[in-house]
C-alpha positions in Angstrom: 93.4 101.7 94.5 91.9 99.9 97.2 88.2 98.3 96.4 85.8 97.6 99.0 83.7 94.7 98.7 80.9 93.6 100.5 79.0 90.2 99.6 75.7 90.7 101.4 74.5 87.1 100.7 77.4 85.4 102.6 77.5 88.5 105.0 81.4 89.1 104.0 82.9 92.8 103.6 87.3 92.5 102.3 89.2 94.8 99.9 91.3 94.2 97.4 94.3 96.2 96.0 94.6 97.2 92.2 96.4 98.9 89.9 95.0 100.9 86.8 96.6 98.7 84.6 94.6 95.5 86.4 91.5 97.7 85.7 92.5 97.9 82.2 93.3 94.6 81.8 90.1 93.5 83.4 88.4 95.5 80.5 90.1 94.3 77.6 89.8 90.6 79.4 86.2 91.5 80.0 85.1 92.8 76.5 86.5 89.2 74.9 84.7 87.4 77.5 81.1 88.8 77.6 80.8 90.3 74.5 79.2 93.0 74.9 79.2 96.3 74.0 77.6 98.1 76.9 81.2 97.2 78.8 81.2 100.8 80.6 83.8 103.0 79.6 87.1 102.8 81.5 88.4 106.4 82.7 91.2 107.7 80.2 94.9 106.9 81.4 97.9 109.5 82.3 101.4 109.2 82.8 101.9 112.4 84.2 98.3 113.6 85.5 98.2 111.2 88.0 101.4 112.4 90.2 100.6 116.0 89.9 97.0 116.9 89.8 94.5 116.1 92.6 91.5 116.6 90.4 92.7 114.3 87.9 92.9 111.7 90.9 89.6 112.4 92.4 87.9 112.0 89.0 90.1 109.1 88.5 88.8 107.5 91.5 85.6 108.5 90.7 85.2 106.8 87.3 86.0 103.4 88.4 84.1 103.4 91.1 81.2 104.4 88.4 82.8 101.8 86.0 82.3 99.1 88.9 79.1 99.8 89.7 78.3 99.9 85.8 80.0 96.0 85.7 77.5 95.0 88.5 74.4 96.3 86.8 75.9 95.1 83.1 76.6 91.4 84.5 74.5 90.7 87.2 75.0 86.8 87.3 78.8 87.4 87.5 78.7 85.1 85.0 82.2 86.2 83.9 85.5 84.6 86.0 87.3 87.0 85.4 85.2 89.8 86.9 84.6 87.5 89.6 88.5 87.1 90.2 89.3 90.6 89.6 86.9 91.3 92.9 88.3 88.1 94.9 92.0 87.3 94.0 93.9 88.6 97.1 91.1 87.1 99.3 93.0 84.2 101.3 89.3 83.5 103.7 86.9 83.0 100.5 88.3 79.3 99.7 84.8 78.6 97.9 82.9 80.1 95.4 79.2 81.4 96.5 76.5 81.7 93.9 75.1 85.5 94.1 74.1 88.2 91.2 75.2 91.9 91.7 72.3 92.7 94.2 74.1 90.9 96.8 77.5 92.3 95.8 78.5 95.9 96.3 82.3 97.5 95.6 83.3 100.7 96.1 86.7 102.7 96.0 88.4 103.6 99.4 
């Protein structure tokens, strides 16, 4: 999956690419980290689904770009590093970290 990103306080937009299984791992890593049990709900896996049936893809899709949203409005500050890296990782331009809260960032699926 490829996530958009766009950090409207320091006027950047970049994507990064990610696996379900980083999304999973981001939620487990996330849940021990914030403590909190309004984490949004991750969209179920498949092992077959995914390579034959569009709709389970769409709805895939769909659901993490609902759970990301969901992990803006849950942590707002960012306050998390690993959220934080999860959205920023593969960027190779963002060499310093910017204070913002969820307002400023926005992520979608493309």
């Amino acid at each position: 999956y490829l996530v958009c990103v766009e950090n409207s306080n320091i006027g950047k937009v970049w994507t990064v690419q990610r696996r379900y299984r980083e999304f999973r791992r981001l939620h487990y890593e996330l849940r021990a980290c914030m403590m909190l049990a309004d984490v949004p709900a991750l969209p179920p896996r498949s092992f077959f689904r995914i390579r034959w049936s569009q709709t389970f893809r769409r709805q895939r899709r769909a659901g993490l770009e609902a759970y990301l949203k969901g992990l803006l409005a849950v942590d707002s500050k960012m306050t998390c590093r690993v959220f934080h890296d999860f959205l920023h990782r593969e960027l190779t331009e963002y060499n310093s970290v910017h204070p913002y809260t969820s307002s400023d960032v926005e992520s979608h699926l493309i």
